[in-house]
C-alpha positions in Angstrom: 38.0 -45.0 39.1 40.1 -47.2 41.4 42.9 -49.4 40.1 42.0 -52.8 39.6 44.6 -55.6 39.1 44.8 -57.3 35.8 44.1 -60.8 37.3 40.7 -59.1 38.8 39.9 -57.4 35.7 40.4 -60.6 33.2 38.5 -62.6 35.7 35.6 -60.6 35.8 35.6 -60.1 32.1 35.3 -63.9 31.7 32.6 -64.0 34.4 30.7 -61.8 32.3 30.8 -63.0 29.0 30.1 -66.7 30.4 27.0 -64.9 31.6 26.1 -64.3 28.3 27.4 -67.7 27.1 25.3 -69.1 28.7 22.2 -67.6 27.9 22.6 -68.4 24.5 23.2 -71.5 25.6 19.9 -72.1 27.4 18.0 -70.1 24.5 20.0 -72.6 21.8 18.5 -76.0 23.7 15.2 -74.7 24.6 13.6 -73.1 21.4 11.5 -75.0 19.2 11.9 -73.7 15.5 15.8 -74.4 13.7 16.5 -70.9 12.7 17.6 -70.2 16.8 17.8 -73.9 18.1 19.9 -74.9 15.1 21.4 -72.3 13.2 21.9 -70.0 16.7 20.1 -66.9 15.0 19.5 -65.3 18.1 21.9 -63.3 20.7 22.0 -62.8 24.9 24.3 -59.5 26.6 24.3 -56.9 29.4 23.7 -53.3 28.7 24.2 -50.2 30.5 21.7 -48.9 32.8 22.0 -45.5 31.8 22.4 -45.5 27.9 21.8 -48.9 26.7 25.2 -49.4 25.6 26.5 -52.9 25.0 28.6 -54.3 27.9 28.9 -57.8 27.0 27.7 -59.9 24.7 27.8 -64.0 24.2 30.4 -64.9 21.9 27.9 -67.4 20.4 25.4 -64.5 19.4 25.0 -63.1 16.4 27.9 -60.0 15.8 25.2 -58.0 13.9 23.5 -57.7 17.1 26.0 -56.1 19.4 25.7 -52.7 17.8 21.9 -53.1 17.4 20.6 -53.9 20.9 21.5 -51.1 22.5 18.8 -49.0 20.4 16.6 -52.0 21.4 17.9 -51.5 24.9 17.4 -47.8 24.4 13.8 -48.0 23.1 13.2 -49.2 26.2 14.6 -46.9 28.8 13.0 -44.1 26.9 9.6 -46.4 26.9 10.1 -46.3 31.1 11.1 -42.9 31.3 8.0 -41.6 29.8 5.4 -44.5 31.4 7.5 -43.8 34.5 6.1 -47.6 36.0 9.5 -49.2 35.6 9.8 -51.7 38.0 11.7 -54.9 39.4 10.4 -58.2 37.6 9.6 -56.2 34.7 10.2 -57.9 31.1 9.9 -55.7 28.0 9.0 -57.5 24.4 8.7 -55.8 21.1 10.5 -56.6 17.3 10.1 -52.6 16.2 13.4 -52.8 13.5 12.9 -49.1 13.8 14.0 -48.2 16.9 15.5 -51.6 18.0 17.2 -52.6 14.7 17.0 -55.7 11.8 13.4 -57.1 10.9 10.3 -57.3 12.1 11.3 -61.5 12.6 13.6 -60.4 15.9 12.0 -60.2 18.8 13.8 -58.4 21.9 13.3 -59.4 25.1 14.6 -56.7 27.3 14.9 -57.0 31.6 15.9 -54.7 34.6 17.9 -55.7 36.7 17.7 -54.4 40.1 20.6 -54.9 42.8 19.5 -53.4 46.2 16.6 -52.0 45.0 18.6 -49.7 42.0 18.7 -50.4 38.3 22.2 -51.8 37.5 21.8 -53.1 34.1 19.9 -54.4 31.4 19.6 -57.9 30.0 18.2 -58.5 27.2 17.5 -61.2 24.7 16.6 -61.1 20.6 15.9 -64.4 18.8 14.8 -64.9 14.7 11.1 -66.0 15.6 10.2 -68.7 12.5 6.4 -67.0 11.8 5.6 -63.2 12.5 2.6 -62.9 10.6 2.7 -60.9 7.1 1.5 -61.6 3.4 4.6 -64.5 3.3 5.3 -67.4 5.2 8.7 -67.1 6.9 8.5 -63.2 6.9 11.4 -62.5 3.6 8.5 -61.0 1.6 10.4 -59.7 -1.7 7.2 -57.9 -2.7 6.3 -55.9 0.2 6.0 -52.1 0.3 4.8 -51.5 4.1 6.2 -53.0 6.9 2.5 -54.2 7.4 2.9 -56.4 4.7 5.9 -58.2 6.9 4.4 -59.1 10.0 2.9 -58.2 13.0 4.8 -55.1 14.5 5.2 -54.7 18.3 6.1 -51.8 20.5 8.1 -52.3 23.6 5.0 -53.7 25.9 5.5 -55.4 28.9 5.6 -59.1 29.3 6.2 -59.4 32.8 4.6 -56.6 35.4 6.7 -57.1 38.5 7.2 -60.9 37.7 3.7 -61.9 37.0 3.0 -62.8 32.6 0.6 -60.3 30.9 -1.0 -63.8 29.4 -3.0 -60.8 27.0 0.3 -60.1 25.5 0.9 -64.0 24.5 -2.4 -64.5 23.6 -1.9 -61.6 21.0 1.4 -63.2 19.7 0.3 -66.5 18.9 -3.0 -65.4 17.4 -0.9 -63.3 15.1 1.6 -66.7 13.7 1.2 -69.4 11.5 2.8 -71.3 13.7 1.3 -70.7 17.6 3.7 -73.4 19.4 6.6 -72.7 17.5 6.3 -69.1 18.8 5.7 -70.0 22.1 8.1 -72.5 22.7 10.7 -69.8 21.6 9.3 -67.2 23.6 9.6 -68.8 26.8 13.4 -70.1 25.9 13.7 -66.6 25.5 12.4 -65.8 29.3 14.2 -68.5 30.9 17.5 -67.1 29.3 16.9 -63.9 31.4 16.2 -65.9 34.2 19.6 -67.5 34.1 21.3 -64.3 33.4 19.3 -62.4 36.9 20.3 -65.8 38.7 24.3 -65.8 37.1 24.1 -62.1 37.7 23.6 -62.2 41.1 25.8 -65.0 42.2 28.6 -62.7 40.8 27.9 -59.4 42.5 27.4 -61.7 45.9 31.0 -62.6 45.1 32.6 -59.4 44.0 30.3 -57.0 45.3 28.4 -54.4 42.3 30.6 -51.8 43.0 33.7 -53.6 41.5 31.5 -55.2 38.6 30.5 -51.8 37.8 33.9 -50.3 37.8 35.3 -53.6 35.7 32.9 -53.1 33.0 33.6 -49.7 32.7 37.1 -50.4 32.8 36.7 -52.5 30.0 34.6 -50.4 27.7 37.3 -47.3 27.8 40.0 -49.8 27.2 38.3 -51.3 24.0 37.9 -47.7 23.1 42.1 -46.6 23.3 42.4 -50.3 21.4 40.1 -49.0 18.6 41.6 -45.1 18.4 45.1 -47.0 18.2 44.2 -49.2 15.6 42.6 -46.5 13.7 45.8 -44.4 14.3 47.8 -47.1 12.2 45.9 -46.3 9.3 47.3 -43.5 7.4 45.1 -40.3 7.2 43.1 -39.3 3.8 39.8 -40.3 2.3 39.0 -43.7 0.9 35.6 -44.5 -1.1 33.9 -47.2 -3.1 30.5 -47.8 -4.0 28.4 -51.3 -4.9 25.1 -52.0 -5.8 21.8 -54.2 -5.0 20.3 -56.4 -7.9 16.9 -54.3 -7.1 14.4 -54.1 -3.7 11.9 -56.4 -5.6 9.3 -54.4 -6.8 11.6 -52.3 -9.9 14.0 -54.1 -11.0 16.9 -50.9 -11.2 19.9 -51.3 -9.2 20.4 -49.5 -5.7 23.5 -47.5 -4.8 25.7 -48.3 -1.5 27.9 -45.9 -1.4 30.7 -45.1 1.7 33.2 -42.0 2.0 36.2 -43.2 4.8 37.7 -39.8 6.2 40.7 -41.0 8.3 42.1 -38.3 10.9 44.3 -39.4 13.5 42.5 -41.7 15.7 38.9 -40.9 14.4 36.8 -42.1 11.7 34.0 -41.1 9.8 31.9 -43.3 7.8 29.6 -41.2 5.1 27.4 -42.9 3.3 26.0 -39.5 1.7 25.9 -41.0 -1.8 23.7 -43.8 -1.4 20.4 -44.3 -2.8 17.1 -42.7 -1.2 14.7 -45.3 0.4 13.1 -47.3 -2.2 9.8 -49.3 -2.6 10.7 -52.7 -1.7 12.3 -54.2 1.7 15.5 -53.9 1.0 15.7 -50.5 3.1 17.2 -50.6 6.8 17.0 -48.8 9.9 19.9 -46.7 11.2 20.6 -48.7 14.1 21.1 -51.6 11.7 23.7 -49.7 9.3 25.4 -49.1 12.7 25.5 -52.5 13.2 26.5 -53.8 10.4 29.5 -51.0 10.3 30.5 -52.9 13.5 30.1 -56.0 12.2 33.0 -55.0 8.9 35.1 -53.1 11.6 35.4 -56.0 13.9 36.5 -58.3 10.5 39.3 -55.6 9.8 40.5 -55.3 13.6 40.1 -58.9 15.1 41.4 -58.2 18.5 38.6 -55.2 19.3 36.1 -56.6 22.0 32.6 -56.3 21.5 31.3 -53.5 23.5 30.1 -49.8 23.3 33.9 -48.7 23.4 34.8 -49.6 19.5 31.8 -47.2 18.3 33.6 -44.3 20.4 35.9 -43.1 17.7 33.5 -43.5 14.9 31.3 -40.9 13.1 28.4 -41.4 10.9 26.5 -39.6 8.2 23.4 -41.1 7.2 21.2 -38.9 5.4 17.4 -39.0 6.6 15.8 -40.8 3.6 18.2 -42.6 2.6 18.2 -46.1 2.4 20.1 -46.7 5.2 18.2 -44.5 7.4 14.3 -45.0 7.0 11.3 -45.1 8.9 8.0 -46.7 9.5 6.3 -48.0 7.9 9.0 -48.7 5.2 10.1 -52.4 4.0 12.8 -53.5 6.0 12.4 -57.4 5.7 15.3 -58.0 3.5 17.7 -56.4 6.1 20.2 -58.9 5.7 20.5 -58.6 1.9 21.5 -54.6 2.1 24.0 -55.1 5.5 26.0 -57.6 3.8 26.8 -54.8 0.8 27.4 -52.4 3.6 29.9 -54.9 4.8 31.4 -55.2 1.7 31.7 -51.9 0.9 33.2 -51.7 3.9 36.1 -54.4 3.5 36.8 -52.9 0.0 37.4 -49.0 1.6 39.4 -50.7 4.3 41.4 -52.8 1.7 42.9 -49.1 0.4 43.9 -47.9 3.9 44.5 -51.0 5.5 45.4 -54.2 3.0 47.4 -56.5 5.4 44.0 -56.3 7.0 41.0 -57.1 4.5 39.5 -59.4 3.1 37.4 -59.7 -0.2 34.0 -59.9 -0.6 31.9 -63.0 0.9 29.2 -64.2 -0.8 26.6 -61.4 0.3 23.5 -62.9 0.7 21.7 -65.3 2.9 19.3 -66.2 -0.2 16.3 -66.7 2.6 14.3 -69.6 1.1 10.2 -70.3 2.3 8.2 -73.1 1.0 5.0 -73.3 2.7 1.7 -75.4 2.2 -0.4 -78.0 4.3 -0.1 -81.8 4.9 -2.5 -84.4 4.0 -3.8 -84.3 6.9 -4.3 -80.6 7.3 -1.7 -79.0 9.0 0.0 -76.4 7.7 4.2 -76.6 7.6 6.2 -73.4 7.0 10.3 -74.3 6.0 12.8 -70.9 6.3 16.0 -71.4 6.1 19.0 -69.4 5.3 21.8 -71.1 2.7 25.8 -70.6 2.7 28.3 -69.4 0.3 32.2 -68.9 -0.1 34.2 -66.3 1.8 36.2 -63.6 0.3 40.1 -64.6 0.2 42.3 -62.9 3.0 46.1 -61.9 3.8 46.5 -65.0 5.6 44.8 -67.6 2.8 41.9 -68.8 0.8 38.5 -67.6 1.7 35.9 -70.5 3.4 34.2 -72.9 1.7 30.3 -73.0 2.3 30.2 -70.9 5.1 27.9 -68.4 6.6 27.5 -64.8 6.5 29.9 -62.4 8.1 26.9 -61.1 10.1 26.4 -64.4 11.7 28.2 -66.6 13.8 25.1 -68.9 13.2 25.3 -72.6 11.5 23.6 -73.6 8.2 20.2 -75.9 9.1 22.3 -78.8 8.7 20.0 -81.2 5.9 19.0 -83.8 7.9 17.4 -81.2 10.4 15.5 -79.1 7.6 14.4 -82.8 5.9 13.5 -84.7 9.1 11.0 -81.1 9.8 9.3 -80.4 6.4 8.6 -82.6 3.5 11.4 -82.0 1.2 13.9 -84.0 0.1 17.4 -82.5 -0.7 18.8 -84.1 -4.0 21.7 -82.2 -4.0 23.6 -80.4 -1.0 27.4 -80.4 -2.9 30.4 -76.8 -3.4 29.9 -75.4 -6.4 33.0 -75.8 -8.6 34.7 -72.6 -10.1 32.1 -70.3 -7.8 35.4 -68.7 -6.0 37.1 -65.1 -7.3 40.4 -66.1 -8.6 43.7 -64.5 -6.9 46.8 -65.2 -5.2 44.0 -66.5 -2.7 41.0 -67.9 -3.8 37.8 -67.0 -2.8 35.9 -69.4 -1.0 33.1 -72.0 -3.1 29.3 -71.3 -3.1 27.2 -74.2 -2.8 24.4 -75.8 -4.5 21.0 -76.9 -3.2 18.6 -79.2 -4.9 15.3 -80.2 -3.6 12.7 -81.8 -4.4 8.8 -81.2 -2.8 7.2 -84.4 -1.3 4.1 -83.2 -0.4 1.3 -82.5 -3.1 1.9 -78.3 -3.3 3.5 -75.4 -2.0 4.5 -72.0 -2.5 7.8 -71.0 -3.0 9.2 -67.2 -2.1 13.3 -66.5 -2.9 14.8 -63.3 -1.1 18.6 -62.8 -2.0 20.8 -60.8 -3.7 24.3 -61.3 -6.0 22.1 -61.8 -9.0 23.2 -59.3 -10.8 26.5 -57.5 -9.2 28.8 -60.4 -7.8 31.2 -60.5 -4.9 34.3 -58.3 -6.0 38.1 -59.3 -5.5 40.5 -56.8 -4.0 44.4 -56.1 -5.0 44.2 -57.5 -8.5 41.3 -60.6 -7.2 38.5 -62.2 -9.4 34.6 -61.7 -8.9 32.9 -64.9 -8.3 30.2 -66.2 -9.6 26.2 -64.9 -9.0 23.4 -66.3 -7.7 20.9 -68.3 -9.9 17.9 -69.9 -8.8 16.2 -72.6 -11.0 12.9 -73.7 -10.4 11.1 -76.6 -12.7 7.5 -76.2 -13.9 4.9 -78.2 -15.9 6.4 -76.7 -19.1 10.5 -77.2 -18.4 12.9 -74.9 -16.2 12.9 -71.1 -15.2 14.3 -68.1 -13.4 13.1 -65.2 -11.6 12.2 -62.6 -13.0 13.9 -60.5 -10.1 16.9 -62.6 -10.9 17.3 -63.2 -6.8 13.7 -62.2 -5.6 10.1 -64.3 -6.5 7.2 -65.0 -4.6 3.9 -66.7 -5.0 5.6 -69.2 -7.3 3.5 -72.9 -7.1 5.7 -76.4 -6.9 3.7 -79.4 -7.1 5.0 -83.0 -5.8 8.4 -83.8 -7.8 9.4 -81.3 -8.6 12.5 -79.2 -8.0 14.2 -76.4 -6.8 18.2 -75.3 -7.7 19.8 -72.6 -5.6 23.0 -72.2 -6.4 25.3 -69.5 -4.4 27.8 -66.9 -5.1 31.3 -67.8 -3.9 33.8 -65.2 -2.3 35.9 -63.0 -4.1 39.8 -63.3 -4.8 42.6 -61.6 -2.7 45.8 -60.6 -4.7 46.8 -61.1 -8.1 45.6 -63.8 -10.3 49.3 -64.7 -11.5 51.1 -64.6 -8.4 49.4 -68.0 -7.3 51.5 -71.1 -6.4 51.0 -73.8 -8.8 51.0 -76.6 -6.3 47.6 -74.1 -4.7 46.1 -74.8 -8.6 47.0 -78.3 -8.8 45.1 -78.6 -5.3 42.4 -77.3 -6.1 42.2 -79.2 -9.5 42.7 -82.7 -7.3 39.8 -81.2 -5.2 37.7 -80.3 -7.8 37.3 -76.8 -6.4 38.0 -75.5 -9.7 37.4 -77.1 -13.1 40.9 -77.7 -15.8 39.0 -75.4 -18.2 38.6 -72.5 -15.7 42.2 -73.6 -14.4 43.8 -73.0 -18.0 41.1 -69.7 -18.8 41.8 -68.0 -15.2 45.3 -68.6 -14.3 46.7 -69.3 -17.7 47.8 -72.6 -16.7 48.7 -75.6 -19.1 46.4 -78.6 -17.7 47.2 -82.4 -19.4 45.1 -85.3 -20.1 45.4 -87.0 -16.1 44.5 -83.2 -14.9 48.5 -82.3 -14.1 49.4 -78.7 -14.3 52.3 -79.0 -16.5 54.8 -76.3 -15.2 57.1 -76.3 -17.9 54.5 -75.7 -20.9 52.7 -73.4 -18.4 55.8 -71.7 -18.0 56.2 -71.0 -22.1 52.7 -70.0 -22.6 52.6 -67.4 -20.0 56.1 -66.1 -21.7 54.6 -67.0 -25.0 51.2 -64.9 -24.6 52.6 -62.1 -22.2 52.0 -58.8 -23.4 
């Protein structure tokens, strides 16, 4: 490979990720349903003609879906290579979450593109369609033991022959949705992404030429490589473990087992998840190109200054066992995809938090608690609401975990209320933190949240699919749990709770009556009694944490105005320290 000048090489670099950018950026303003126009659940990149390997991806994309697309990518090269039709203007779609990763919700969008007259890379597109079909509106079907209970499933097909729209293929999609125009509107956001990314493309390689494009990207892949073998080197060798556990996969309430195994040898790592739970009933299980994924996803939270390309998997070695329920196939549940990589994720940051502490952080909230009401206006048509709902962040080295934020799989926004109110007919009366919801430590964890609403139209049905029900978000180095999830719902005859603690469906609301969902917050960093007393009086001002909690938690003396008093605090930590 030739030299290439630094200047060069972190010019093209930008070039190519602004690529990306902006395909997101075109998907973002052009798709119909809130899940990808507002909350950005979707992703754009580049991947490698050959393997399917990522090459770039938009920084506004989802980060769970840089390790996942290139098995979508993948799928589809192995698709051409046995059809053998592969041609320019071509345009792949298909959501199989077994070969292309996640749920059957994404749908991948996958394009050659041809310089010259050869293949020179893939672009490809995956946004969170709002209706796939399936027993549930919304697709997060707790009670589902077949992926044919989630929606419709699609092998890689082609879209586009040579540029001209298989109308068959849309026909099929829309016949197969609750909600026809919603699907189309995102599909075709999803096609004039690609478009912009061939077009962007092209300008680029007109100005540089392919053969120093080429020769940058795969500059740039090797070097994220050496980055991630020399971070990995910094971590001293041995073996570091820890296990955590689902509430249940919705159909038997038992807990499920995530366990991880971290060899450490030099600049290598393995990642065995051997002692995990075999597949089990409900949807709760995941493909292996989604535990890959969401492996990355931890990694890249640990080492902040690895790129997001193919290069950072290079060191890394996994043991998945077939069966297990990280490694399934069809036609096994996999709708609740999200609920199972956020554990992996937080096993992950609390094996890394023994081999690398200045590094980790605590637990986040780990769930996305995906919330469908469903019914039909008076006038007949039918509305579908899904939306996703935030929680705190785990505290860090640096600080105190975030408040109401999103999942660490997602660089995606929370529908914000007046978005999810002005499209369905609900009325939010309550959208507030939720005090003491944060592990304790020398850095708090980030709040949870509440979210109360109440149904203006005459019915619906209501389906929950979360997690932290049972097992909360754990502290690290001496750090406090937070709190769990609890979902309230109000009948005829008073208030109630799942009976799957963080899973229910079928459940009828009639006009006026409400919903609570209140969410975990993160867990605490360090020890309880090493934080600063001006840090507790904050939060007290803030009302982050209640005087009660304040005085139980971190032994602190709180007076009638809500003052820590630091000299009686002082007395009663000598007074009552063992």
């Amino acid at each position: 490979m030739p030299d290439i000048d630094p200047v060069t090489l972190a010019v093209l670099k930008g070039r190519l990720e602004q690529i990306a950018d902006e395909m997101d950026a075109t998907l973002f303003r052009s798709a119909f349903n809130p899940i990808i126009a507002e909350a950005h659940d979707a992703s754009h990149g580049l991947y490698h003609r050959d393997t399917g390997a990522t090459l770039v991806q938009g920084k506004s994309g989802l980060p769970i879906f840089v390790g996942v697309m290139a098995f979508a990518v993948r799928a589809v090269i192995n698709k051409a290579a046995k059809d053998g039709d592969m041609e320019d203007g071509d345009v792949y779609i298909f959501n199989d979450p077994y070969e292309g990763g996640t749920h059957l919700s994404d749908f991948k969008l996958v394009r050659p593109y041809y310089r010259d007259g050869e293949l020179f890379c893939y672009l490809a597109s995956v946004g969170h369609w709002h209706d796939v079909g399936g027993n549930v509106p919304g697709n997060y079907n707790p009670s589902a033991t077949e992926s044919f209970q989630e929606g419709m499933h699609i092998p890689p097909v082609k879209l586009f022959r040579k540029g001209v729209l298989n109308q068959d293929i849309v026909d099929i999609l829309q016949t197969n949705s609750r909600l026809p125009g919603s699907l189309y509107g995102d599909l075709n956001g999803q096609v004039n992404a690609l478009d912009l990314g061939a077009s962007r493309l092209g300008q680029l390689l007109d100005e540089y030429g392919a053969k120093l494009v080429e020769d940058c990207v795969e500059e740039l892949t090797v070097r994220a490589e050496k980055l991630m073998r020399s971070n990995i080197e910094s971590i001293p060798d041995g073996q570091y473990s820890f296990e955590d556990f689902l509430d249940n996969d919705g159909i038997v309430d038992e807990p499920l087992k995530i366990a991880l195994d971290v060899t450490i040898r030099g600049d290598e790592m393995t990642l065995d998840f051997s002692r995990t739970s075999p597949a089990c009933a409900g949807p709760v299980n995941i493909s292996e190109s989604t535990t890959v994924a969401s492996c990355y996803v931890a990694l890249k939270h640990v080492f902040t200054d690895v790129p997001a390309n193919a290069g950072v998997l290079g060191p890394i070695k996994f043991i998945i066992p077939d069966g297990s329920l990280l490694k399934v196939k069809a036609p096994k549940p996999v709708g609740g995809y999200t609920e199972t990589i956020l554990r992996v994720i937080d096993v992950m940051f609390s094996v890394m938090a023994q081999a690398a502490p200045e590094r980790t952080n605590a637990h986040a909230y780990g769930t996305i608690n995906a919330l469908s009401l469903a019914g039909h206006r008076q006038d007949g048509r039918r509305w579908v609401m899904f939306s996703f709902f935030g929680g705190g962040h785990g505290g860090n080295p640096k600080g105190d975990g975030l408040n109401h934020g999103n999942a660490p799989i997602s660089t995606a926004t929370i529908p914000p209320v007046e978005i999810l109110e002005a499209a369905y007919p609900v009325m939010f009366t309550k959208w507030a933190l939720r005090q003491d919801s944060g592990g304790a430590g020398k850095h708090r964890g980030g709040l949870g949240a509440q979210y109360e609403l109440e149904l203006l139209e005459k019915n619906a049905d209501v389906f929950l699919f979360g997690e932290r029900g049972k097992y909360c978000p754990q502290g690290v180095f001496g750090g406090g749990e937070a709190l769990p999830t609890v979902f309230t719902y109000e009948q005829d005859d008073g208030e109630h709770h799942p009976a799957m603690v963080s899973k229910m469906v079928n459940m009828k609301l009639k006009q006026g009556q409400k919903i609570l969902l209140e969410t975990p917050g993160g867990g605490g960093y360090g020890r309880i009694e090493e934080r600063k007393l001006d840090s507790i009086q904050r939060d007290l001002d803030l009302g982050y944490i209640s005087p009660a909690a304040a005085e139980k938690t971190y032994r602190v003396v709180v007076d009638s105005n809500g003052r820590v008093d630091p000299d009686k605090t002082r007395t009663f930590r000598q007074e009552t320290a063992q």
